[in-house]
KOLZAMI-193752 format. One record per residue: x negated, y negated, z negated of N, C-alpha, C in turn. Coordinates in steps of 0.001 Angstrom, whole numbers, plus 524288, in hexadecimal, padded with zeros to 5 digits. Example, Ala and Ser with C-alpha at 12.3 -4.5 7.8 and 13.67 -1.06 7.14 Angstrom:
BEGIN
7CC7A8163A7E1887CFF4811947E1887CC7080CE47E188/7CDCE808CA7E4587CA9A804247E41C7CD9C7FFE27E142/
end
This chain:
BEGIN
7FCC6804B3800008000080000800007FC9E7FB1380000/7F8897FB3B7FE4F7F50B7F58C7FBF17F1007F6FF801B1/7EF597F8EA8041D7ED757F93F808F77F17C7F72280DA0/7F68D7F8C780CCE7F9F17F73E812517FB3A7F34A8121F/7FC8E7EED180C5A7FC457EA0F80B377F6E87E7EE80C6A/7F2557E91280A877EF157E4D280D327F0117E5EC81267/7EF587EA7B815117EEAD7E85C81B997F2167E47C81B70/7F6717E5AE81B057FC3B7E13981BAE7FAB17DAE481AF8/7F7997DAC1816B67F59C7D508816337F1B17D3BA81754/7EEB47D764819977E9C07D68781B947EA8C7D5BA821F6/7EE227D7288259A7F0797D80D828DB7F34B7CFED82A15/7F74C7CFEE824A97F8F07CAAC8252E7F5AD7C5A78245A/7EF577C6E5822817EC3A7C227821FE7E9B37C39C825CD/7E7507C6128285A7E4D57C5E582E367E8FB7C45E8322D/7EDF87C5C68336B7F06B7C2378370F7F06C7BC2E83628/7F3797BA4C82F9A7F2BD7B64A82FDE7ED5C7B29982F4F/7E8F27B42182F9A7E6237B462830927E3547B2CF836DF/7E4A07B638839347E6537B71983F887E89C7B2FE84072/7EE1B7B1AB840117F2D87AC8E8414C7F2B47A8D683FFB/7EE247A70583A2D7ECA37A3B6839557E9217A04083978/7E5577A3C98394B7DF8C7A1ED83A1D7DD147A3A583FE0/7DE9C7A5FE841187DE0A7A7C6847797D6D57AA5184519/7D7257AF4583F577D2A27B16383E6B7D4C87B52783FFC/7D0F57BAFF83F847D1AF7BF9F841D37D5967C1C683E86/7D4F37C09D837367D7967C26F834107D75C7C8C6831D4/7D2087C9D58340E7CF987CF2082F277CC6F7CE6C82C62/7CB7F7C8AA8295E7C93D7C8FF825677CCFC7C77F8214F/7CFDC7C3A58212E7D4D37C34681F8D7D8707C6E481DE8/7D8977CC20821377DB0A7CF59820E07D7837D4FF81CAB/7D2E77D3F681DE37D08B7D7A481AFF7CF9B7D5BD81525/7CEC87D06D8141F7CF1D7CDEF810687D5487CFAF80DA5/7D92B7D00380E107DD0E7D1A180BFD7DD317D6F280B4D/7DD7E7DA7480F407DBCB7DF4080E6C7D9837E11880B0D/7D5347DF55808EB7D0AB7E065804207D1917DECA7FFD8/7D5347DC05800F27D7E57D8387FAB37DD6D7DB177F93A/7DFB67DDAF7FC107E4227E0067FB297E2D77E59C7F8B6/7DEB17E89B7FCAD7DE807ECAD7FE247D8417EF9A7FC7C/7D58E7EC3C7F9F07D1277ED897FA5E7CCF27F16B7FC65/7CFE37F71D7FB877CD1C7FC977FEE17CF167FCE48037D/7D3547FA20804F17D5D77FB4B80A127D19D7FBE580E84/7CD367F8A080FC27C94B7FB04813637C7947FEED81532/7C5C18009E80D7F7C3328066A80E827C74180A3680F90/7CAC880A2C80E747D03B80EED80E027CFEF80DD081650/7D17680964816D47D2F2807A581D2C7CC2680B29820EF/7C8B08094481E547C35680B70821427C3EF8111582330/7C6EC8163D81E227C6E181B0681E4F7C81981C26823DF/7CC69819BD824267CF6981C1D82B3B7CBEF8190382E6F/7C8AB818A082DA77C4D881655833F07BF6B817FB833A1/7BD99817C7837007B6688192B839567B56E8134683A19/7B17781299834FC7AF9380E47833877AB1980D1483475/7A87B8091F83A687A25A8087C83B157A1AD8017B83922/79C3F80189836FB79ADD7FC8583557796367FA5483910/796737F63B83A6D793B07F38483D25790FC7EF6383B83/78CB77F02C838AA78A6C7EBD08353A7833A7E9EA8367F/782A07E4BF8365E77D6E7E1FE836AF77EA67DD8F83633/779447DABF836AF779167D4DD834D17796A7D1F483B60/779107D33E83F6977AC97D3478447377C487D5F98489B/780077D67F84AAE781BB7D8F984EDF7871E7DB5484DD6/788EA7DCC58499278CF47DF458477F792967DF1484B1C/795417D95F84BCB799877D99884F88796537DCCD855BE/791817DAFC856607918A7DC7385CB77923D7E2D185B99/78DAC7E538858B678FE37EC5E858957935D7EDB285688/797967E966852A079BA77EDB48512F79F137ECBB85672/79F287E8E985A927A35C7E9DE85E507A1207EE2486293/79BC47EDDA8635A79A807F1A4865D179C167F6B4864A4/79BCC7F78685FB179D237FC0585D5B7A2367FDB285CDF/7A6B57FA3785D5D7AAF27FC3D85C377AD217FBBB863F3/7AA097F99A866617AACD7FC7586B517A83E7FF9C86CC9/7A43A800FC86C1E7A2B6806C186D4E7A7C080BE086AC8/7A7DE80A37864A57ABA980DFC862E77B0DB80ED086505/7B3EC80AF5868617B7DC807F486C3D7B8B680DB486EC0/7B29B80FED871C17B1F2812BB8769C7B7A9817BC87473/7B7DE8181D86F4F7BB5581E1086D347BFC7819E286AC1/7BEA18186E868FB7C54981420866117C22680FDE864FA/7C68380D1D864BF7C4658076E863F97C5228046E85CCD/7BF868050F85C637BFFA80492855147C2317FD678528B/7C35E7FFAF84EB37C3477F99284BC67BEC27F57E84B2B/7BE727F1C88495E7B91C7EDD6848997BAD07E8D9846CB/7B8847E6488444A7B7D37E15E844987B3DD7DDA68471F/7B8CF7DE5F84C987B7307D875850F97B7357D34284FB9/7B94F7D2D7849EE7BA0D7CC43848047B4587CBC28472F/7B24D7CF73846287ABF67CEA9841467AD7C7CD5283C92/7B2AD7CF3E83AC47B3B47CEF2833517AF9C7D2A2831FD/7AA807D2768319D7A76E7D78F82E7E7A6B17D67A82A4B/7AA127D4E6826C37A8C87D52681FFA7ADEA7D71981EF3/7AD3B7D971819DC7B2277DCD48168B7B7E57DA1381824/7B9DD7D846818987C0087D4FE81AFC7C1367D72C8205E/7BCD37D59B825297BE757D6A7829117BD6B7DCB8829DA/7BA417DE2C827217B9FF7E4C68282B7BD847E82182605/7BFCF7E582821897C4407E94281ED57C8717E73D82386/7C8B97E318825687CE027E2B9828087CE3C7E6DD82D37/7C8637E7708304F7C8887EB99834B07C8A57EF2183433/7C7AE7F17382F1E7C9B47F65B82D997CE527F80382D3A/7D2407F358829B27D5D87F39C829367DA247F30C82C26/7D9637F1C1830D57DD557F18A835D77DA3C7F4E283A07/7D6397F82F83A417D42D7FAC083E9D7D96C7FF6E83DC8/7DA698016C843E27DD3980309844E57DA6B809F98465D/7D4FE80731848AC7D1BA80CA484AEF7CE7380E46847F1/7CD78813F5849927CAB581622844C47C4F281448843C5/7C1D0813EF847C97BD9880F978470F7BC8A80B8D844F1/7BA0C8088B842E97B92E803158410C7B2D18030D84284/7B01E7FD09845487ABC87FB4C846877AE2D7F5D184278/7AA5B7F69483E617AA8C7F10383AEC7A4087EED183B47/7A3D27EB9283CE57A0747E51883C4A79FEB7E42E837FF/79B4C7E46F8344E79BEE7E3E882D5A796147E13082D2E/796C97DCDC82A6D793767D7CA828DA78F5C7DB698262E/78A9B7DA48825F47878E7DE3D823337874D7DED081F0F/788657D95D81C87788927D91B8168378D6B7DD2D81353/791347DEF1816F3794DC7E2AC814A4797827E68981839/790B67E95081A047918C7EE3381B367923B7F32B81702/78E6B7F12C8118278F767F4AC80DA87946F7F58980CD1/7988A7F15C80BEF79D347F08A80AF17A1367F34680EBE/79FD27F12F814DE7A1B17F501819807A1787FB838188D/79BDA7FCD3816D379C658033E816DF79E38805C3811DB/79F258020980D6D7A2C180508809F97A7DD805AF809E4/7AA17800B880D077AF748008080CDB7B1D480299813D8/7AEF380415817907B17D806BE81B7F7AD5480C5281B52/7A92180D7A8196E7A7FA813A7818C57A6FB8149B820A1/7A38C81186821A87A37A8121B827127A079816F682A00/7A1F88188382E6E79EBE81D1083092799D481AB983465/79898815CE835337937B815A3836C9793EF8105383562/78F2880E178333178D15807A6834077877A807078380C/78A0A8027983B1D786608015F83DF1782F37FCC383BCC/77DEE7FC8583BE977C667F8C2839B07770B7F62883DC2/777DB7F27783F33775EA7EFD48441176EAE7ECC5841D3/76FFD7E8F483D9776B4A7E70183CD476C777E4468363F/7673E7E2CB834127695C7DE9282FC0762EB7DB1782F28/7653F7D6FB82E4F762AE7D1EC82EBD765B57CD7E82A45/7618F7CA1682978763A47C432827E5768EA7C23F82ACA/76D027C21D827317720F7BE6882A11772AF7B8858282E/776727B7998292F775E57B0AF82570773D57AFA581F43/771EE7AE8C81E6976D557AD20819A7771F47AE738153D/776347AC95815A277AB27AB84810F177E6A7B1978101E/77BB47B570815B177F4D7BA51814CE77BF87BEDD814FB/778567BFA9816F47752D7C456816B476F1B7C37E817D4/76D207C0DB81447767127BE8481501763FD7C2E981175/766797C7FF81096763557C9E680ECB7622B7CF08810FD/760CB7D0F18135A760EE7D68181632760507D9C1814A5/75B6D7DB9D810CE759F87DFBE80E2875FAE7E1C080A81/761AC7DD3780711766267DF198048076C217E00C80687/76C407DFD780C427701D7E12780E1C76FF27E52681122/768977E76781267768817ECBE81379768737EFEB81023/7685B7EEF680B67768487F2098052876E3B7F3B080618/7706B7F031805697765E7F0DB804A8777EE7F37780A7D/777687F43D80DCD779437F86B812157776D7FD0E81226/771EB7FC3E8104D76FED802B380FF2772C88053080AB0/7749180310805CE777318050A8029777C5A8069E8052B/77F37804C880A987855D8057180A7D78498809DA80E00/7805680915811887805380BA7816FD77E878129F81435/77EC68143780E5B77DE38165E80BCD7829A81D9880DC3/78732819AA80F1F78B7681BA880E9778D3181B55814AE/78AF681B548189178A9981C2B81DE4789188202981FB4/78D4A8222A8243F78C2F826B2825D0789408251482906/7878C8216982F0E7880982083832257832681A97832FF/77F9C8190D832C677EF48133E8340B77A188131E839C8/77DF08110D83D6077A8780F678427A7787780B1F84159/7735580B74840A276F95806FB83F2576A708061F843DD/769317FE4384333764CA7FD17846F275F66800388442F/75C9C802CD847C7757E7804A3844B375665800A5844CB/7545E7FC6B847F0751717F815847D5750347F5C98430E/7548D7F50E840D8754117F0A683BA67540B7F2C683626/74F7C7F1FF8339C74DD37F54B82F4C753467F57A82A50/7541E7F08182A4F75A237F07C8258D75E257F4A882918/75E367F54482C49762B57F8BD82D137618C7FEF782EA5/75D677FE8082E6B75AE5805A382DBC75B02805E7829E2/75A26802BE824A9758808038381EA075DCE8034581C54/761C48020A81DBD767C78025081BF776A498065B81EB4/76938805BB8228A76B3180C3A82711769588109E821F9/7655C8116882005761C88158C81F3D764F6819B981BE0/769B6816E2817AE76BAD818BB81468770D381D3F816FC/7743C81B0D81B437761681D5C81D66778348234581E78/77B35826CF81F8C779EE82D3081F3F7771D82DA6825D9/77AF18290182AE3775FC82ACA82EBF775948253A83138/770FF823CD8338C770B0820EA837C376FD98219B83E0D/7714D81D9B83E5A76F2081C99845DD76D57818B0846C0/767BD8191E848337632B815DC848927648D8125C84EC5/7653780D3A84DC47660A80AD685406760E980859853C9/75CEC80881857DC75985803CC859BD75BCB7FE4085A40/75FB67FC0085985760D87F60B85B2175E0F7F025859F0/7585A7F348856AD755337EB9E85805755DF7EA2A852CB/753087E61885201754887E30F84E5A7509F7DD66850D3/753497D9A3853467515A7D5A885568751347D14284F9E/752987D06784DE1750917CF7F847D974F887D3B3842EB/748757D166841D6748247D66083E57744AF7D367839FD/745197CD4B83ABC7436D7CA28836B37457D7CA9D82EE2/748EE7CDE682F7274D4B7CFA08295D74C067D5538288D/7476B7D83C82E7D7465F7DC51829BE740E67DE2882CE1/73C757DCFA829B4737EF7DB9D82A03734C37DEA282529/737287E0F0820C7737417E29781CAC73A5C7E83881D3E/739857ECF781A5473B4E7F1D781B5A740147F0EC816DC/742937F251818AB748457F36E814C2747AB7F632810D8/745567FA188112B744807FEE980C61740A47FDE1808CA/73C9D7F941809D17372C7F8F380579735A27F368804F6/738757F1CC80920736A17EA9480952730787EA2A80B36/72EB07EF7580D4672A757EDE58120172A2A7EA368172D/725767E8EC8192E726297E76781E20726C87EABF820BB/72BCF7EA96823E9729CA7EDDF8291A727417ECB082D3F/725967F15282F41724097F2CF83597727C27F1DD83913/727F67EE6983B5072C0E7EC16840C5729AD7ED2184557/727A57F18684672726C77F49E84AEA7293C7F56084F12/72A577F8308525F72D737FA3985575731807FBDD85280/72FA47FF2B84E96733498024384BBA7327A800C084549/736527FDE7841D2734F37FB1883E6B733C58001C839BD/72F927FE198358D72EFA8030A8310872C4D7FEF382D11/72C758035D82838728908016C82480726F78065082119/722918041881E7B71F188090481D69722C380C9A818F2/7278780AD38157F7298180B3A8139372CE38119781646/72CF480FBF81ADA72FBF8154681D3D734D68148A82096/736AA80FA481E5373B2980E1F822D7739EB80B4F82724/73BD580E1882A5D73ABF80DAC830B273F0E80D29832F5/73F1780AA68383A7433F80B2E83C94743618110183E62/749DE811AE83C6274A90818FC83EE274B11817D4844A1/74A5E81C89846EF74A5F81ED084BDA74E8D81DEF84F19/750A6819248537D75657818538549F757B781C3A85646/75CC681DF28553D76038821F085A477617D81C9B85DEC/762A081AD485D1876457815C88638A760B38117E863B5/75EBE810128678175AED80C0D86A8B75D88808BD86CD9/75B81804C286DA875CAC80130872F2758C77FEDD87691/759D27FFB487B00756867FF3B88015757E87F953881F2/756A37F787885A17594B7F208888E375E487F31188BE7/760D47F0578885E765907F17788ACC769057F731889BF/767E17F9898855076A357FEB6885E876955800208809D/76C74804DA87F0176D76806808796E76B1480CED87CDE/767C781007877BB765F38141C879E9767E4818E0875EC/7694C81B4E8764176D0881FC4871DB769D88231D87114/76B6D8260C86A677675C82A3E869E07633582E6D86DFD/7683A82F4D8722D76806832FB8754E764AD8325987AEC/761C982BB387A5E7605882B5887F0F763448277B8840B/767F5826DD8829376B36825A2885BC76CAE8200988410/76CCC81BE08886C76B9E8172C8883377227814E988A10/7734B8117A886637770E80E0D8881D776B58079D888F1/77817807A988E0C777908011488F0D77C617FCDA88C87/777A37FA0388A4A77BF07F479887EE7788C7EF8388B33/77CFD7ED6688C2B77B717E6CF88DFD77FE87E28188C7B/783487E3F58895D786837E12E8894F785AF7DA8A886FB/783D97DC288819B785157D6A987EC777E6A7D62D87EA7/77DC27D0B987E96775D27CE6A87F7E772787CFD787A4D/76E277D08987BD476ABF7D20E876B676A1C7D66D87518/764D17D6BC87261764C17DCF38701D766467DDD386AB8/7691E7D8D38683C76D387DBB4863CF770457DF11865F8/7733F7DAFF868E2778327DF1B86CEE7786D7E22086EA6/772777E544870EE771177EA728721D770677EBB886D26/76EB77EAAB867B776D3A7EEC3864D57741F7EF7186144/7770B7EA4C860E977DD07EC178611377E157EED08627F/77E857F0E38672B781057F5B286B0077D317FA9086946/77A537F9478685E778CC7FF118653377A068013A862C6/779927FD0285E7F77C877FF1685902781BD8014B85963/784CB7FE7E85CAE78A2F8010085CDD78C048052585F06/787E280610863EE788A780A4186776785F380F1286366/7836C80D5D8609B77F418132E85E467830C81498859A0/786D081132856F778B2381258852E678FDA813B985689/790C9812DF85A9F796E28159885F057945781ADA85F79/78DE881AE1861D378EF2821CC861A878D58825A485CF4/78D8582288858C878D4F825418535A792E8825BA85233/79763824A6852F879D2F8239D8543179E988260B85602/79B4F8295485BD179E7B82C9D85F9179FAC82A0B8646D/79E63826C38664B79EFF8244B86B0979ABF8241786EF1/79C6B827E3873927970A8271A8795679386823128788F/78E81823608778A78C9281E72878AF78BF381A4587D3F/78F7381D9C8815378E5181B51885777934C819D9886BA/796F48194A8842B79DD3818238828479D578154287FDC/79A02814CB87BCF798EA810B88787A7952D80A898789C/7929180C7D87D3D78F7880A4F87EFD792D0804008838A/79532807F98863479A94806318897A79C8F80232887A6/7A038802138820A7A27A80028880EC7A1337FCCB87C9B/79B377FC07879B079B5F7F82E875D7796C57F42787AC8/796417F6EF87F92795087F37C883747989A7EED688411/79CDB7EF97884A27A2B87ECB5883C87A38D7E78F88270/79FC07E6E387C1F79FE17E2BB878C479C4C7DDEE87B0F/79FF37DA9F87BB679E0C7D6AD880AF79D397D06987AFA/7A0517D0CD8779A7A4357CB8E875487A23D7CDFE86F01/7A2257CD2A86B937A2D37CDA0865177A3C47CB338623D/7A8967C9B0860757A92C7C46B85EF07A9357C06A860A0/7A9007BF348646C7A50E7B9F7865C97A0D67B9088693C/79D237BE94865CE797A57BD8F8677F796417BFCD86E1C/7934A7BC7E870A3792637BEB6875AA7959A7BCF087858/7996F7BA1C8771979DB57B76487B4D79C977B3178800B/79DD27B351883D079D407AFFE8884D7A18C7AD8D88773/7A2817A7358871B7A56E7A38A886E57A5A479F8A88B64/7A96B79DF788FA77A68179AED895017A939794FD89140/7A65F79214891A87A8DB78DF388FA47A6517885D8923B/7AA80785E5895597A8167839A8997A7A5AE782FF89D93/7A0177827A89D6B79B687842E8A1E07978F7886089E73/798B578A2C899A07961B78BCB897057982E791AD8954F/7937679643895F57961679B95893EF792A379D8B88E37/794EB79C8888BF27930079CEA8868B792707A302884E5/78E6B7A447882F178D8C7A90D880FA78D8D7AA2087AC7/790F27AC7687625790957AA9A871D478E487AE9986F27/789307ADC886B2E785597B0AF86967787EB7AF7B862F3/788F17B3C2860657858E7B26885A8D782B37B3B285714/77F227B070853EB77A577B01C8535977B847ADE484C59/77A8C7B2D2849F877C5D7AF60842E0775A87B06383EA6/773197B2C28404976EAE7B38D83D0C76AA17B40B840CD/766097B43583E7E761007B47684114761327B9EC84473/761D77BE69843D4761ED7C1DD845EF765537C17684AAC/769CB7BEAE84A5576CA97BEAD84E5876B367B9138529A/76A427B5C785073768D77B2F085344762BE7B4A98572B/7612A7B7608549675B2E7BB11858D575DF37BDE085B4C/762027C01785B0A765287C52B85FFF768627C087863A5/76AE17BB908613876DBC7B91D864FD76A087B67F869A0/767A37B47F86772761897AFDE86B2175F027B70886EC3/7606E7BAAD86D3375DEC7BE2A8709E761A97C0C0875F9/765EE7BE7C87446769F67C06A8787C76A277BB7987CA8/768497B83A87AA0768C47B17987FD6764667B12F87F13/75F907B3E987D25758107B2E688053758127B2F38843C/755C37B032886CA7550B7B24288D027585D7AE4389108/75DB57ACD788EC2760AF7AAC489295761BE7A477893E4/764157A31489752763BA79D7089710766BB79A468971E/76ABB79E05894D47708A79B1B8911776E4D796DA88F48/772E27929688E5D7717A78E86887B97729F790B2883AC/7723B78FED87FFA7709A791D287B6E773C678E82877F3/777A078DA28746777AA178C32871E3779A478ED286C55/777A678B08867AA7785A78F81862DB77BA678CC58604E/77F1878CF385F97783DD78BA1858037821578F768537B/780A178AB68503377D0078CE684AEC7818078B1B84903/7845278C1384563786C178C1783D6A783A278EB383A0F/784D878B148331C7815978DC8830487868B78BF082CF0/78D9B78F5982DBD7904C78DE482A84792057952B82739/794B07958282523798AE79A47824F87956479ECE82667/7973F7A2BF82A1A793227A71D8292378F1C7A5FC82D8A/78DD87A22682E97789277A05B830867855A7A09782B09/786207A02C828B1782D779E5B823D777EC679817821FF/77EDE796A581F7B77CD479013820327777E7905B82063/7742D794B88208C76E4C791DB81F7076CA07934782720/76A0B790C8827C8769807923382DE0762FC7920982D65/75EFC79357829A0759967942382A68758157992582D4A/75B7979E3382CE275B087A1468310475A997A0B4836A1/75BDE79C428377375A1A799E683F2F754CF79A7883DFB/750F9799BF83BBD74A697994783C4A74A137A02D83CDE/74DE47A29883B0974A0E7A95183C3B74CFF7AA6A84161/74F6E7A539843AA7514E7A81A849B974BB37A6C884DCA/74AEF7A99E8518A747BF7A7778562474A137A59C85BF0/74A5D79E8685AEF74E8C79ECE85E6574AC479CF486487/746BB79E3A8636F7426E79D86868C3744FA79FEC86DB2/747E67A26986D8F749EB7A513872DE74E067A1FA876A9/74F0D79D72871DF75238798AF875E274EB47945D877DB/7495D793A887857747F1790CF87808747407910F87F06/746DE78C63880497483178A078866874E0F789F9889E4/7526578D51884FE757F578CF98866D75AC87884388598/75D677865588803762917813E88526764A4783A4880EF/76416782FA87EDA765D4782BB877877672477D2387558/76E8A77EB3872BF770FB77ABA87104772F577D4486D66/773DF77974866C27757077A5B8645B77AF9778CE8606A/77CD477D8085DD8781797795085B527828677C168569B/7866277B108538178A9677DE784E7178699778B28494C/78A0277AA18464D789087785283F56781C77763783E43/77F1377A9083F1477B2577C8583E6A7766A77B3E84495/778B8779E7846517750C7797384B38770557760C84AC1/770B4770528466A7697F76D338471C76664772A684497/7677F775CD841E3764A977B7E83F867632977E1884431/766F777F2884611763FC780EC84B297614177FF284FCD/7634F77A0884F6875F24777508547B75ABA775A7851C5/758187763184C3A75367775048499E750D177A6984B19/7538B77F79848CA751117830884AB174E69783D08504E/7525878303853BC7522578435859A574B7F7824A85A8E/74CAC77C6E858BE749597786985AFE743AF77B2185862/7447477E808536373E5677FC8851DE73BF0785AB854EB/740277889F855FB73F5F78C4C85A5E73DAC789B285ED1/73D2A7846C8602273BDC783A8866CE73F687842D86A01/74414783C4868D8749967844786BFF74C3677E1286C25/74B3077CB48707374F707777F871A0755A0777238700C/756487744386E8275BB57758986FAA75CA076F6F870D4/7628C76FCD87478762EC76D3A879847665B768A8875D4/76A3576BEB8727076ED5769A386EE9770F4768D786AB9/772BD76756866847768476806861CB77B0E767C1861C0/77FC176B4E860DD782F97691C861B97861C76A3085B4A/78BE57695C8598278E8E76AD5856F9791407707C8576B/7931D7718985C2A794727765D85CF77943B777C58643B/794B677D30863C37952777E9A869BF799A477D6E86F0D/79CA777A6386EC079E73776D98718679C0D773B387391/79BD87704786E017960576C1D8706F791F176B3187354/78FCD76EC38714C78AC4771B2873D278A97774218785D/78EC9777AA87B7B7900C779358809C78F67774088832E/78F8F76EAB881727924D76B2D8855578B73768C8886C0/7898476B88883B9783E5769588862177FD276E3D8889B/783D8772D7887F477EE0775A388C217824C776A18908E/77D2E777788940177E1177843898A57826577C9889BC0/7856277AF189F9F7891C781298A0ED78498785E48A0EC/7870B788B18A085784B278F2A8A1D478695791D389AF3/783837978C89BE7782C57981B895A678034797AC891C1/783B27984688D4C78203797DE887CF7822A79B9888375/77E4D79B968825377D3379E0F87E2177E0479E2D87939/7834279D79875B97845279BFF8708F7846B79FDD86BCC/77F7B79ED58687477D5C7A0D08639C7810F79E4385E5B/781837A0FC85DC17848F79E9C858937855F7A15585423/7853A79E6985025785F179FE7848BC78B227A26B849E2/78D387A5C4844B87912F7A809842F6796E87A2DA8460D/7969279E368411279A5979AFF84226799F3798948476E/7969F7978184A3C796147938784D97796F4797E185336/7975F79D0E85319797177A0758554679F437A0B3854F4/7A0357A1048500D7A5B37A154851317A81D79CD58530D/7A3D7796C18517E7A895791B98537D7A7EC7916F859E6/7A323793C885BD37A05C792E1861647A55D7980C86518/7A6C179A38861047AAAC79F14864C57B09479C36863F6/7B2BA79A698610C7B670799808612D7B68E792FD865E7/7B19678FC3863C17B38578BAA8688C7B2A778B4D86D79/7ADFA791AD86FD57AE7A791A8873517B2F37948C876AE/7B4D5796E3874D67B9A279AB1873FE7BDE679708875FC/7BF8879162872FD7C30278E708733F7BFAA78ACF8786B/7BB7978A92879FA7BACC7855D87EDE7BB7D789DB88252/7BACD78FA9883127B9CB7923A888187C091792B88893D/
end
């Protein structure tokens, strides 16, 4: 009875919710849910096949990959909003209809994720420094996963990155992916002894922990399977995005899905949220990148190296942007240097001080990306952007196109 009442009111604050605020209305809704109902999650988790999709970057791009690869046999539940903290995840649980669930879970409460849905595989992509004010500490948030990941049957993990072999480790099995670690400035130090490591080819320390042996590789342009057998990705730019599609494709055929069915279809994922979107707006085709921590901002500047787009960045340092912005000095933003580069959002003289000490011109200042379009040139653009300035840059280009 106290379960069919919260949905009921959890149900009536996400519509009005919906009708009012024009929000998605599953956090709202899970927020009631948990207040009515408190176990209702875990009781709701039992009837489903529960995968977690967790790191400090990439998380929306492989959990959609992932829940289209899984698509190829039924098409699973997820959260496409990106609610990945306790509210929006109890709510996709709580209205998934299919027996699957691909949940997106903030890293800071993956422990929390695998006690309260009891999942059959976590994928775990990378972990790094996030905004100074939410996860500036790494070592103690790989403590706390290797304690949860305790109670895992299942974890497809990057061999690359030493925190997530050393939290994988606890596990009953793993699957070793090759996917990179293009920032490896947060683990330089061995997880298990607080040695230096060996950043070799193959990272170690004398201590004994080493990079295990991948079952999956990646080649140029291609995902390579235990077996030898190579699948081509080109879809979305960069070699995060190839090492995304790894991860997801190497957890679909731990699932049961062809890899080459699977391969097919998280090929598919063109859009995520937002991210990767082509916008024509005016004389101008805007490309929208986002870029919230140092790590990500080195994978975004690596997907537009090379090209001779303009370059548009919107910096904020409000809300879950976080306010301290001294993390721009551990970015290397030398790879724009001889591009038109213009800048804008809250936070932008921060970033045109930076720019300017990298050796990067920049052409502009503006207040926001409106503005700023009106001074570069037609053709395309390249727009980098913070958390907030990433959602105001989608909604107003959204409303001029």
């Amino acid at each position: 009875m106290r379960l069919t009442a919260a949905l009921a009111l959890g149900r009536l604050a996400a519509w009005l919710s919906r009708a009012v605020l024009g929000r998605s209305g599953g956090v709202i809704g899970g927020r009631v849910l948990a207040a009515v109902a408190p176990d209702a999650t875990s009781r709701l988790a039992r009837h489903h096949r529960v995968v977690l999709v967790s790191g400090t970057n990439g998380k929306s791009t492989s959990t959609a990959m992932l829940a289209a690869a899984l698509g190829v046999q039924r098409r699973p539940a997820t959260n496409a909003d990106g609610a990945n903290t306790p509210a929006g995840l109890c709510w996709t649980v709580a209205t998934a209809s299919a027996p699957d669930v691909v949940l997106e879970v903030d890293e800071a409460w993956l422990p929390w994720a695998v006690r309260t849905f009891d999942p059959v595989a976590v994928v775990l992509l990378n972990l790094a420094r996030d905004q100074l004010h939410r996860n500036p500490e790494v070592s103690r948030l790989a403590q706390r996963w290797r304690d949860a990941l305790s109670a895992v049957p299942l974890v497809v993990a990057n061999a690359d990155d030493p925190w997530v072999v050393w939290a994988a480790g606890t596990a009953e099995r793993q699957v070793w992916v090759a996917a990179g670690q293009e920032w490896d400035e947060d683990s330089l130090m061995c997880p298990a002894c607080g040695d230096l490591l060996d950043r070799g080819a193959a990272w170690s320390c004398r201590c004994g922990t080493a990079r295990p042996t991948p079952d999956w590789v990646l080649r140029p342009g291609a995902i390579v399977a235990p077996n030898g057998d190579a699948v081509r990705y080109a879809t979305l730019p960069g070699n995060s995005n190839l090492a995304n599609a790894a991860m997801a494709l190497a957890a679909a055929v731990e699932l049961g899905i062809p890899p080459v069915a699977a391969g097919r279809s998280l090929a598919g994922v063109r859009v995520v949220a937002g991210r990767y979107a082509t916008t024509r707006v005016g004389n101008h085709e805007i490309r929208l990148v986002l870029a919230k921590n140092p790590a990500s901002w080195r994978s975004a500047l690596d997907m537009i190296g090379g090209d001779s787009a303009a370059v548009l960045l919107a910096f904020n340092a409000e809300g879950a942007d976080g306010r301290d912005t001294s993390w721009l000095y551990d970015v290397d933003f030398s790879v724009l240097r001889g591009r038109s580069v213009v800048v804008c959002g809250s936070r932008a003289t921060d970033l045109a001080v930076r720019l300017e000490m990298a050796g990067v011109e920049v052409a502009g200042q503006y207040a926001d990306e409106r503005t700023a379009l009106h001074a570069i040139r037609p053709g395309t653009v390249d727009l980098l952007a913070t958390y907030t300035a990433f959602q105001h840059a989608r909604r107003a280009l959204t409303r001029a196109a």
